[in-house]
C-alpha atoms as one frame of an Amber mdcrd trajectory, in Angstrom:
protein
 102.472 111.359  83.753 106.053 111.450  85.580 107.016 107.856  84.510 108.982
 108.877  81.664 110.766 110.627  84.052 111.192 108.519  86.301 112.717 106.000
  83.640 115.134 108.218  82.587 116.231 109.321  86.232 116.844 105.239  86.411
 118.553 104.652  83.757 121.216 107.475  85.174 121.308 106.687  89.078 122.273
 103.253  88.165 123.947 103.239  84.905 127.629 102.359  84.363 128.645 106.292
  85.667 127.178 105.377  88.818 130.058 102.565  89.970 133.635 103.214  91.210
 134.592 105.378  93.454 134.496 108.678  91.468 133.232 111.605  93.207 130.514
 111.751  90.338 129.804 108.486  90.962 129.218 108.832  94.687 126.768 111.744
  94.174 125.037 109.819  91.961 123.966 107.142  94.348 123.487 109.292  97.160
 120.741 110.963  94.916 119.206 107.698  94.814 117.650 108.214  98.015 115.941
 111.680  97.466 114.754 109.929  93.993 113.081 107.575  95.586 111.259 108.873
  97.769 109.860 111.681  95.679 109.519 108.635  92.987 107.105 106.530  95.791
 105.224 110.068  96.561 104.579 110.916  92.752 102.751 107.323  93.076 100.267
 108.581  95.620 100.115 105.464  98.114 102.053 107.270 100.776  99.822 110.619
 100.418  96.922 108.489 100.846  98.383 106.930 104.246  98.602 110.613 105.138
  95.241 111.825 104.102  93.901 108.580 106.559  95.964 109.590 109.362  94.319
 113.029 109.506  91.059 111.674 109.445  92.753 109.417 112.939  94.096 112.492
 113.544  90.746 114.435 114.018  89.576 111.377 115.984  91.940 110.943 118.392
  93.372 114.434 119.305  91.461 115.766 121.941  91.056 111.616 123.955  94.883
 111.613 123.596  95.051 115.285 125.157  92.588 113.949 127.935  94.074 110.828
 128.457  97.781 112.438 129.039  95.487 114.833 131.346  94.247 112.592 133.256
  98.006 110.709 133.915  99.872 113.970 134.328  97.151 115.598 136.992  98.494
 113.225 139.499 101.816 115.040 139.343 100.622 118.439 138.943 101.910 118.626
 135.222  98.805 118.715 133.012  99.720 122.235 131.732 102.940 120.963 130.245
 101.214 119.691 127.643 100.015 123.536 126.607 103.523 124.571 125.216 103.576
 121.212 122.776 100.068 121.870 121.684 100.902 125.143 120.620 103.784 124.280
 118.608 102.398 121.779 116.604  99.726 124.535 116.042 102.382 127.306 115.157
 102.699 127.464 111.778  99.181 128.071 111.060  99.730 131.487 112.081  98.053
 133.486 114.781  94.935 131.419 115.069  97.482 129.378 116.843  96.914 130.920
 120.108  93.240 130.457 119.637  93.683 126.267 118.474  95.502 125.641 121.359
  93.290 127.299 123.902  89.981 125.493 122.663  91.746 122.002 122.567  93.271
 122.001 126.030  90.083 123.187 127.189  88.350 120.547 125.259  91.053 117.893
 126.649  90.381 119.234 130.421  86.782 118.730 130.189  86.837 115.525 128.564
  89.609 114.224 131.076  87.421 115.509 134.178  84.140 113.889 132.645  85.248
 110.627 131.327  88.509 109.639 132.927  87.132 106.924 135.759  84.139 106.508
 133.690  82.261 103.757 131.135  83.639 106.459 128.430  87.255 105.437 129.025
  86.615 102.271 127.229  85.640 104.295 124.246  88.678 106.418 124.620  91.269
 103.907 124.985  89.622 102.218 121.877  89.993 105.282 119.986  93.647 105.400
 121.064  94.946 102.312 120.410  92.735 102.553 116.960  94.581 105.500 115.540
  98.037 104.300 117.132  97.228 100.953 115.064  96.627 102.961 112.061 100.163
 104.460 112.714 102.048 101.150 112.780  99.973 100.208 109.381 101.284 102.632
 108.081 105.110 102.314 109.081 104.444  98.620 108.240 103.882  99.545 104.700
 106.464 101.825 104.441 108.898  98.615 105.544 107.171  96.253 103.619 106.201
  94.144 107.338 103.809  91.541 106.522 102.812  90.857 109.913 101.717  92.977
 112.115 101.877  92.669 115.735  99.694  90.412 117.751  96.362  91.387 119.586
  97.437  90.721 123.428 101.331  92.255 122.570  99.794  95.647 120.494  97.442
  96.668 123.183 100.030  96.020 125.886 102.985  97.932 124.091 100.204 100.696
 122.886  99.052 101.230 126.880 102.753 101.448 128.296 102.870 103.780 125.426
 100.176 105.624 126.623 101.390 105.691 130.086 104.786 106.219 130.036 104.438
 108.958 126.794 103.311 112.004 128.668 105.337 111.194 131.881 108.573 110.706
 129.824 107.678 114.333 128.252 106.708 115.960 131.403 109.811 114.410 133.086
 112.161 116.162 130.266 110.174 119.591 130.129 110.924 119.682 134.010 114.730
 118.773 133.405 114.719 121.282 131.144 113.063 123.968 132.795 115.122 123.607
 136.115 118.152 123.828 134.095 117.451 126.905 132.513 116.412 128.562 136.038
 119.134 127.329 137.924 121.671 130.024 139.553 124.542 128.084 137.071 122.577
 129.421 134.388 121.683 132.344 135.481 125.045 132.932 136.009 126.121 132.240
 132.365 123.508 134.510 131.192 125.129 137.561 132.180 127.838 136.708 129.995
 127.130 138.567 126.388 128.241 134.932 124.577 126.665 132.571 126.667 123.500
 134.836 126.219 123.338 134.459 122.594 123.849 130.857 122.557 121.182 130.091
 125.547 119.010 131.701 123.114 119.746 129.762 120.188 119.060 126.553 122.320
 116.265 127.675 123.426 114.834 128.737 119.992 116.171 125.217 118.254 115.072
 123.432 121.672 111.267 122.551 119.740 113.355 121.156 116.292 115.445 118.577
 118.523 112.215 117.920 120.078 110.401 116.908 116.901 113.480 115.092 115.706
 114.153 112.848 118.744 110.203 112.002 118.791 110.382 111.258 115.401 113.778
 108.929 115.552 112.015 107.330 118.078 109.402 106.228 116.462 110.860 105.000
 113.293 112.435 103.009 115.805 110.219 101.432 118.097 106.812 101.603 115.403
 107.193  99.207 112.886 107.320  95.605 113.777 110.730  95.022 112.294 114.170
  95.568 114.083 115.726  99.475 112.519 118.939 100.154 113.556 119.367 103.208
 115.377 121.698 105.411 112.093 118.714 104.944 109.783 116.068 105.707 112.261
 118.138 108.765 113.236 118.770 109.981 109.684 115.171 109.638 109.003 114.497
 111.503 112.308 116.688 114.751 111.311 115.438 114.668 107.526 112.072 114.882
 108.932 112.443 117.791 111.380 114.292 119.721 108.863 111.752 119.324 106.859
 109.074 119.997 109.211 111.080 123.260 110.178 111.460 124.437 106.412 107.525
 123.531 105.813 106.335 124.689 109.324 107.595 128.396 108.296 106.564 127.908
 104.343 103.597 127.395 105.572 103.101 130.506 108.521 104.222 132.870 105.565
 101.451 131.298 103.826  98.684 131.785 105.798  99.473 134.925 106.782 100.027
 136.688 103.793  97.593 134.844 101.794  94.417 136.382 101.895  92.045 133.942
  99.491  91.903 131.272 101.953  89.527 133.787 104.373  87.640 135.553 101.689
  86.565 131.507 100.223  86.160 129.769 103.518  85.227 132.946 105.783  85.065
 131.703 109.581  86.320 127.782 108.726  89.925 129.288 107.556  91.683 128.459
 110.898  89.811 124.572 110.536  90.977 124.309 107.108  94.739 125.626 108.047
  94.668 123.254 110.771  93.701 120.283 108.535  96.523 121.240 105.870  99.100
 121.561 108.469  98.008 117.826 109.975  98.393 116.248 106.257 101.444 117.920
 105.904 102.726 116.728 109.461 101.816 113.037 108.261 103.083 113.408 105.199
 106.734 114.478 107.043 106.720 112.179 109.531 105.717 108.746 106.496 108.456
 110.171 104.407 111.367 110.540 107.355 109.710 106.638 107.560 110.141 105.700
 104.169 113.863 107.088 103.903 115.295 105.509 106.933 114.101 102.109 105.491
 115.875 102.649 102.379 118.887 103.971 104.644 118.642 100.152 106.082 117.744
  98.376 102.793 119.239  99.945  99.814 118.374  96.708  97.686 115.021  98.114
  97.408 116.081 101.932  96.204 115.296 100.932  92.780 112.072  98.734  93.754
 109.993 101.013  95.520 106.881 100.089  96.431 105.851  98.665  93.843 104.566
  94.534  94.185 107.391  92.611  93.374 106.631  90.039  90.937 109.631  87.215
  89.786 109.457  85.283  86.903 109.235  81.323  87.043 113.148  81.423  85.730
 114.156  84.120  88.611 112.608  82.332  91.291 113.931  78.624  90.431 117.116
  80.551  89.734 116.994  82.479  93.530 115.449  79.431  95.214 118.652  77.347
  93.820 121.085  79.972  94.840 119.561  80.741  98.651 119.681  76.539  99.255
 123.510  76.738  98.124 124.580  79.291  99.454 123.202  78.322 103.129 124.145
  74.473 102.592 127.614  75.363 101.108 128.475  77.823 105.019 126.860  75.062
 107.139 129.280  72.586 105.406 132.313  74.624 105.433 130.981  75.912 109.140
 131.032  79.507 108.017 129.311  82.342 109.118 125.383  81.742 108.931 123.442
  83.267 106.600 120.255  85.915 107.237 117.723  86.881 104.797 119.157  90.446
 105.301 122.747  89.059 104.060 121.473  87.292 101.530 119.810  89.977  99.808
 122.903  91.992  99.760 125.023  89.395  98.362 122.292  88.213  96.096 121.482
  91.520  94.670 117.639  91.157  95.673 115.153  92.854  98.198 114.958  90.961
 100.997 111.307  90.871 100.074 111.881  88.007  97.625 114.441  86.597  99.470
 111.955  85.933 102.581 109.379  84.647 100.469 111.541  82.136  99.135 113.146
  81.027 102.614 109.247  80.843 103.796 108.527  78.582 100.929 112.276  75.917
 101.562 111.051  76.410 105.439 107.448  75.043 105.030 109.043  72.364 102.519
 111.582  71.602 105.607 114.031  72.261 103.535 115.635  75.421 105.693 114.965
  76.441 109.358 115.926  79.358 111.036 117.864  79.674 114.483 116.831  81.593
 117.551 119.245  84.189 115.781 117.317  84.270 112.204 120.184  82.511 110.912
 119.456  79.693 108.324 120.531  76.506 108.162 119.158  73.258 106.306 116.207
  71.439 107.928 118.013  68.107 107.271 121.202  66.365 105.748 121.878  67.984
 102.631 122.345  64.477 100.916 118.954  63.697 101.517 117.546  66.630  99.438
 117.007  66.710  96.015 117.534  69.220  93.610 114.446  68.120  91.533 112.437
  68.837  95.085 114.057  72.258  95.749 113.096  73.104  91.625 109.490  71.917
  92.539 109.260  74.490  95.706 110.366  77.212  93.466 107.903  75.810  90.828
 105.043  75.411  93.357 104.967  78.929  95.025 101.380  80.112  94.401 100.205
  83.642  93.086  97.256  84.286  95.791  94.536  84.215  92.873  92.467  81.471
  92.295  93.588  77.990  90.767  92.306  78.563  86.962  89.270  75.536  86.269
  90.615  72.643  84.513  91.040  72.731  80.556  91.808  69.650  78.822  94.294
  70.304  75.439  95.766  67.175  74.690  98.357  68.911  72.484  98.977  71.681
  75.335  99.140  68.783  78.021 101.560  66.562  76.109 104.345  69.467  75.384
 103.890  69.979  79.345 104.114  66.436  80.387 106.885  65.928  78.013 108.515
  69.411  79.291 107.976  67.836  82.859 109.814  64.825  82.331 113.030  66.569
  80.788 114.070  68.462  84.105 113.155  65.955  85.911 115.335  63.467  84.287
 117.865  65.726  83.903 118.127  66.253  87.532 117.906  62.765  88.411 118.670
  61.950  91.755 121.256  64.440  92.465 121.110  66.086  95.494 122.108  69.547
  97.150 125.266  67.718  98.576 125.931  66.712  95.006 125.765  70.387  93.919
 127.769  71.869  96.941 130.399  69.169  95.914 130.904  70.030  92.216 133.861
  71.553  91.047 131.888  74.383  89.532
């Protein structure tokens, strides 16, 4: 229904008024972000991701709760835990109060029952399950491929575990002996200082959210993210979750259908919105700090990327010269990432191609990603690199064999024409040329 609209939004955010340095121009492509994230969420695939992290959500809530519990009871900071609870809980309203009081008790029993137990097998599974789920999710949102491996996710996802509700109870302590510290009582009595102890204090939750959340578009997906995209992501998100948490409150509180249609499950149904709407936040911080870090993709979305057989004997071509023609002239080294800017192309395509030259051994890549040939450049052909590019397979299955002479011949005779027009000139040979 919206892809007219999408089209046209396109066809402006990177038509001809886009380039230069123009003010208008500038605007223009910074709107390319916003566009294309509401663009990917008109699509549904990311809503979906958030509608199946509820459902984790629902699973793994009160086993997390018990599990930090259980770690924080040997310090005497289990109750810590209370104050977070209820603000991710606030903007359903004054049911709030009532949420957070039956899941911390829920989380105390559980932690004093199972903790020790058989049952903690269960609840670590559970955990690292839904954390999993996460890191699919961020995965898909950077276009990873591979995840992480079995014996390196459930190690990370423990420490994670471990060190989580420490590292929180270390900082609400920090925090609280700061603010009851004679230095700041001091301050207090001062009429300015006042008001702005009481603006941090109010905005103290909001640079909560947004450091969690810049940490883990960080540290989540199994791809290095630079620390300026993760921490735009991280403040679009807690804006957002500070405009939506209070759309939301006013909401629910002065909307009365929601009670009269769903009577006592109101506060269940609130607190299921509010989670979807939390996930949905938190995937599209996600999605914008990876266009923040790839741009080439702005106009791709998520959509599969599919090359023609002219565009990838064209890109596989250009990737082999331009990494033969810098290891000859001892240049800089090139990365998929660089390539893809220079080339114009996600660095989607680009790494499928360099996986295809790499299991030719035609390119390798250094400790430091960067790519260099696999062997002399005058000992590869460029009728070999064409018949990589040729080669790549779709993923469906080989079509069953079909003779038609007349079909076959215009092939074979197609076949023989590059191939003899490439003869046995090599990449050297095409480095070389005077262009």
């Amino acid at each position: 229904m919206f892809e007219p609209l999408w089209r046209l939004l396109d066809s402006l955010l990177w038509g001809e008024r886009s380039s230069g340095p123009a003010p208008l121009a500038v605007l223009m492509r910074l709107l390319r972000y916003p566009y294309a994230v509401l663009r990917d969420l008109s699509r549904g695939q990311v809503n979906l991701r958030a509608m199946g992290l509820v459902y984790a959500t629902l699973l793994s809530l009160v086993p997390l709760l018990a599990f930090s519990f259980a770690v924080l009871k040997v310090f005497g900071a289990h109750r810590d835990l209370e104050p977070i609870v209820y603000e991710f809980f606030r903007p359903v309203g004054r049911s709030a109060t009532d949420l957070t009081a039956r899941v911390m008790e829920f989380a105390d029993n559980v932690s004093s029952g199972l903790v020790g137990s058989v049952g903690l097998a269960l609840l670590l599974w559970t955990l690292i399950g839904t954390i999993q789920k996460v890191e699919d999710s961020f995965n898909f949102l950077w276009r990873v491929e591979q995840p992480r491996s079995f014996g390196r996710r459930t190690a990370e996802y423990l420490s994670l575990l471990m060190l989580g509700p420490l590292l929180l109870a270390v900082f609400l302590g920090l925090a609280h002996a700061a603010i009851d510290s004679s230095a700041s009582q001091t301050l207090a009595t001062l009429p300015l200082m006042a008001r702005l102890t009481a603006l941090a204090v109010s905005l103290a939750p909001y640079a909560m959210v947004m450091t969690i959340f810049t940490a883990l578009y960080m540290f989540v997906p199994n791809t290095a993210v630079r620390l300026g995209p993760a921490l735009i992501g991280g403040l679009t998100a807690g804006v957002l979750w500070a405009a939506t948490g209070k759309l939301f409150t006013e909401l629910v509180v002065y909307t009365t259908r929601l009670t009269v249609v769903y009577a006592g499950f109101a506060i269940i149904v609130a607190a299921l919105l509010w989670t979807y709407l939390g996930w949905l936040i938190l995937l599209i911080g996600a999605q914008l700090s990876f266009y923040v870090q790839n741009p080439a993709y702005l106009r791709l979305g998520l959509v599969e990327l599919r090359l023609s057989s002219v565009e990838l004997e064209e890109l596989t071509l250009k990737v082999m010269y331009l990494v033969a023609a810098a290891h000859t002239r001892g240049e800089v080294r090139w990365r998929v990432a660089s390539l893809a800017r220079e080339l114009g192309m996600p660095g989607l395509a680009i790494s499928q191609v360099v996986a295809a030259l790499e299991r030719a051994g035609m390119l390798t890549a250094t400790d430091r990603e960067q790519l260099v040939p696999a062997r002399d450049i005058g000992h590869i052909r460029l009728r070999d690199i064409l018949q990589v590019a040729r080669n790549q397979r779709s993923g469906h299955a080989a079509p069953r064999e079909f003779a038609v002479p007349q079909v076959d011949a215009l092939r074979a005779s197609l076949e023989h024409a590059w191939r003899e027009r490439c003869g046995e000139r090599t990449l050297r040979d095409l480095v070389e040329s005077p262009g």
